[in-house]
C-alpha positions as CSV (number, residue, x, y, z in Angstrom):
1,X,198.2,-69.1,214.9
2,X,199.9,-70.0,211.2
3,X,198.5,-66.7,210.3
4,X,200.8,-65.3,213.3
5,X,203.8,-67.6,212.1
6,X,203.6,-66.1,208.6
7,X,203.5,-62.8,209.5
8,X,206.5,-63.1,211.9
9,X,208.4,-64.3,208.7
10,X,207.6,-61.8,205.7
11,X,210.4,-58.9,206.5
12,X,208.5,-56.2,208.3
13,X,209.8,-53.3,205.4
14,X,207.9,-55.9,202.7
15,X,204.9,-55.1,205.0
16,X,205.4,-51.3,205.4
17,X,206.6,-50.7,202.1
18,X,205.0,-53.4,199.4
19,X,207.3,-53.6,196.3
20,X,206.7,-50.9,193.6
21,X,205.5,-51.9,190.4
22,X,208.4,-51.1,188.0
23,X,206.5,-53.1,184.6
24,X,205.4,-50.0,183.3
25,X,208.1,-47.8,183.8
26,X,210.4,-50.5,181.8
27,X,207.9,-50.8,179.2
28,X,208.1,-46.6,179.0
29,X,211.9,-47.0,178.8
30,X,211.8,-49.9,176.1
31,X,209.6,-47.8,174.1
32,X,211.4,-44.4,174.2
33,X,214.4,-47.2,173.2
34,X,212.7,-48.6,170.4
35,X,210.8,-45.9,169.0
36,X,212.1,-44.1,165.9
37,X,213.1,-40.7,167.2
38,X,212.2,-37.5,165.0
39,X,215.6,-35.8,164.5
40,X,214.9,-32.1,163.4
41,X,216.7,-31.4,160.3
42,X,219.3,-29.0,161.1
43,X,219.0,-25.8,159.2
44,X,221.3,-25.3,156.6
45,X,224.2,-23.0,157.8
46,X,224.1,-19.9,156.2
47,X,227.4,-19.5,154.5
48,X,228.4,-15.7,154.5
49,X,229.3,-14.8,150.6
50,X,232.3,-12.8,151.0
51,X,232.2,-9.4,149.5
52,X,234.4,-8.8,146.6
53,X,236.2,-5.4,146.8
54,X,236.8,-4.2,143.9
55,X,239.7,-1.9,143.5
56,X,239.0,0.8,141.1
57,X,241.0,0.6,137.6
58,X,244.2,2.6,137.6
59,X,244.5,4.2,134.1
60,X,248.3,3.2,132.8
61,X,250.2,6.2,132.7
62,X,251.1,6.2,129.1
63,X,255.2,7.3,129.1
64,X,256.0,10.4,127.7
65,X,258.0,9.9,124.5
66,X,261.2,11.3,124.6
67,X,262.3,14.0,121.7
68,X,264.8,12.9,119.1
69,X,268.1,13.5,120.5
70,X,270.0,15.8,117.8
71,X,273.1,16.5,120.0
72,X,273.2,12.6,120.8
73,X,273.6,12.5,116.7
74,X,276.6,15.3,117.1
75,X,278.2,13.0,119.6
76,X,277.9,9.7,117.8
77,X,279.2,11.3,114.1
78,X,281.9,12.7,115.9
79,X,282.9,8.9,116.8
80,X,282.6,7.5,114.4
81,X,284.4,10.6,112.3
82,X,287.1,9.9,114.7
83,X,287.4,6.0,114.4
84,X,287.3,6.3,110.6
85,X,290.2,8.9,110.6
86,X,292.3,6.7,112.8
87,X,291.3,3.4,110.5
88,X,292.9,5.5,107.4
89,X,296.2,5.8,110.0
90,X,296.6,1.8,109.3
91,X,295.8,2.0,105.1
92,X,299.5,0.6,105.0
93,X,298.3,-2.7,106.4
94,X,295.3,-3.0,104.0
95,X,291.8,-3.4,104.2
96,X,291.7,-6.6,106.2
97,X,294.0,-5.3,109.3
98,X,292.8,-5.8,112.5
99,X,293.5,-2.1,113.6
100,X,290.9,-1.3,110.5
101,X,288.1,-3.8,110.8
102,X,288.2,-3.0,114.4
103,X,287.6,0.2,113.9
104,X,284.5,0.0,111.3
105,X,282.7,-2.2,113.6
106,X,283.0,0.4,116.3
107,X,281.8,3.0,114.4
108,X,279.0,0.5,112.9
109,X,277.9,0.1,116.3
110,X,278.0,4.1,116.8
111,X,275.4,4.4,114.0
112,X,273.3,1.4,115.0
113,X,273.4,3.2,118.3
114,X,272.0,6.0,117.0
115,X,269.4,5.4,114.5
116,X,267.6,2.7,116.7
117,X,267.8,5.1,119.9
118,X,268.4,8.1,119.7
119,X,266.8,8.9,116.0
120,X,263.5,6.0,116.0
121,X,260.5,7.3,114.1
122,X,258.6,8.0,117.1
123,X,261.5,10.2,118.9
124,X,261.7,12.1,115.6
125,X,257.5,12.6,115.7
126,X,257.9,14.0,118.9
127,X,260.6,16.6,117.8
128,X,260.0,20.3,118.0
129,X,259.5,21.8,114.4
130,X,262.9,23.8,114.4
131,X,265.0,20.7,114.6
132,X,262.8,18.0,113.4
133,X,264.3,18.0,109.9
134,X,268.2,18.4,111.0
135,X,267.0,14.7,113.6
136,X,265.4,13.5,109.7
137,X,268.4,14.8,107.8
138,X,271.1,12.8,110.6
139,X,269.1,9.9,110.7
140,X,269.3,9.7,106.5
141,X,272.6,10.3,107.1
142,X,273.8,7.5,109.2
143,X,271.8,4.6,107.2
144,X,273.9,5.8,104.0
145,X,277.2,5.9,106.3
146,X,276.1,2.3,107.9
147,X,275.3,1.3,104.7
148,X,278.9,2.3,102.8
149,X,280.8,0.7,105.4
150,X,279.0,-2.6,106.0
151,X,279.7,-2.8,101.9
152,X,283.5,-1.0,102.1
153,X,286.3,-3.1,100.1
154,X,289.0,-0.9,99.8
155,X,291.6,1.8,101.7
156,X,290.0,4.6,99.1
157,X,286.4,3.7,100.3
158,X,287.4,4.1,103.2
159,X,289.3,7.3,103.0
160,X,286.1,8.5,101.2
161,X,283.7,7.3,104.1
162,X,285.7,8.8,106.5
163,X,286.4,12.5,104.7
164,X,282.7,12.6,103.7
165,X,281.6,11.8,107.2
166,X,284.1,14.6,108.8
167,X,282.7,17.2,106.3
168,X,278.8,16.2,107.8
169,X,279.8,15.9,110.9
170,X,281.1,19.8,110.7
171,X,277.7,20.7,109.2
172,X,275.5,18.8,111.4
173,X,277.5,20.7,114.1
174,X,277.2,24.0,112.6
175,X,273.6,23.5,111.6
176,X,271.8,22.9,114.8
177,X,273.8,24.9,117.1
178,X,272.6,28.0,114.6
179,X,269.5,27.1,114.6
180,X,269.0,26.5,118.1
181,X,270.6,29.9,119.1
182,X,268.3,31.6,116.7
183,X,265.4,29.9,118.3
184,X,266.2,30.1,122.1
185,X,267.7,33.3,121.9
186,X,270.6,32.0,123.9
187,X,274.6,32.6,123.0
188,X,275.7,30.1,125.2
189,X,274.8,26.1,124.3
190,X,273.1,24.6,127.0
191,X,274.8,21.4,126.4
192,X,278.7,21.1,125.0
193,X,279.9,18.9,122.4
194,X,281.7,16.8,125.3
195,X,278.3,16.5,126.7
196,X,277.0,14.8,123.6
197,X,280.1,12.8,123.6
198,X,279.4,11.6,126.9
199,X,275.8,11.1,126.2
200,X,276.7,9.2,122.9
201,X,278.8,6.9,124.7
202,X,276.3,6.2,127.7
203,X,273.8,5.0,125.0
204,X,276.1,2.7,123.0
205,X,277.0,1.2,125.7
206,X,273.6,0.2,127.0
207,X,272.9,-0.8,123.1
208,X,276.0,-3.3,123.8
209,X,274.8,-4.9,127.3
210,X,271.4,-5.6,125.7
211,X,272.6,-7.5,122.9
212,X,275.4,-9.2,125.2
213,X,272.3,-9.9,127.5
214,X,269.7,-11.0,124.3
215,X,268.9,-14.9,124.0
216,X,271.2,-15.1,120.5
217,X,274.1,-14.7,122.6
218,X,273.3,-17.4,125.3
């Protein structure tokens, strides 16, 4: 009979289904908890080496030197033939008028113009053999002319600088256009004295904007 009372209060699922025994599985969980867990090293990544294209060497292209330029000489001794004459037109004002000074520093700056351009040692080298001792002869030439007036003191050097330089100027002229017939076989000059003129001018002026553009002047 208290058999039969106990029984009628014990939930009838407790007597179907007894409680499942959970100690183990918590003592499987504490130990996957505590346990020091074996962490694979991770491999190194590789790191891809980039390839290094190497563009192939490009040989400078050495510039070709350009040939002294004799009829540039013709055009700058006609200049400075011509500012010298017109310097001699102002002799009545003397040596230290405007009108002449002026006109020595332009032609100083023709002859600058043309040995440091036109006539430079290399240029010269590179001359054909026909004309490489009129560009040597011109270039002589000039540093004594650039020399007399950068030294002048009076009206009669100057009328001396300027007759002397008319009288080259004519046999410079004379000279290569001769000589260049004789070797090209040609009557008719491939470039005029205008030409040269204009030529002459182009390179003085870029001799100008360089020293008007060089540090000294800033």
């Amino acid at each position: 009979m208290f058999v039969g009372n106990l029984l009628n209060r014990i939930p009838i699922e407790k007597v179907l289904f007894p409680p499942r025994d959970n100690t183990k599985a918590l003592e499987g969980f504490a130990a996957t908890m505590t346990a020091p867990q074996t962490a694979k090293e991770a491999s190194p990544e590789q790191k891809t080496t980039p390839t290094i294209t190497q563009e192939p060497e490009t040989t400078l292209k050495q510039e070709t030197v350009a040939t002294a330029c004799v009829p540039c000489a013709l055009g700058h001794f006609s200049t400075t033939t011509g500012l010298l004459v017109e310097a001699v037109r102002f002799k009545a004002e003397g040596i230290t008028s405007n009108e002449v000074l002026d006109r020595i520093a332009k032609a100083l700056q023709e002859q600058n113009t043309l040995e440091r351009v036109d006539l430079t040692p290399e240029k010269i080298r590179s001359t054909p053999d026909w004309e490489r001792d009129i560009a040597e002869e011109a270039l002589q030439q000039s540093r004594g002319l650039r020399h007399r007036l950068e030294t002048i003191e009076t009206i009669e050097d100057l009328e001396q600088a300027a007759a002397d330089t008319e009288g080259y100027y004519r046999e410079l002229n004379r000279k290569w256009w001769k000589r260049r017939f004789a070797k090209t076989g040609k009557t008719e000059p491939e470039m005029t004295l205008e030409d040269a003129k204009k030529m002459a001018a182009e390179e003085a002026a870029k001799e100008v904007e360089l020293k008007w553009q060089s540090p000294e002047k800033k």
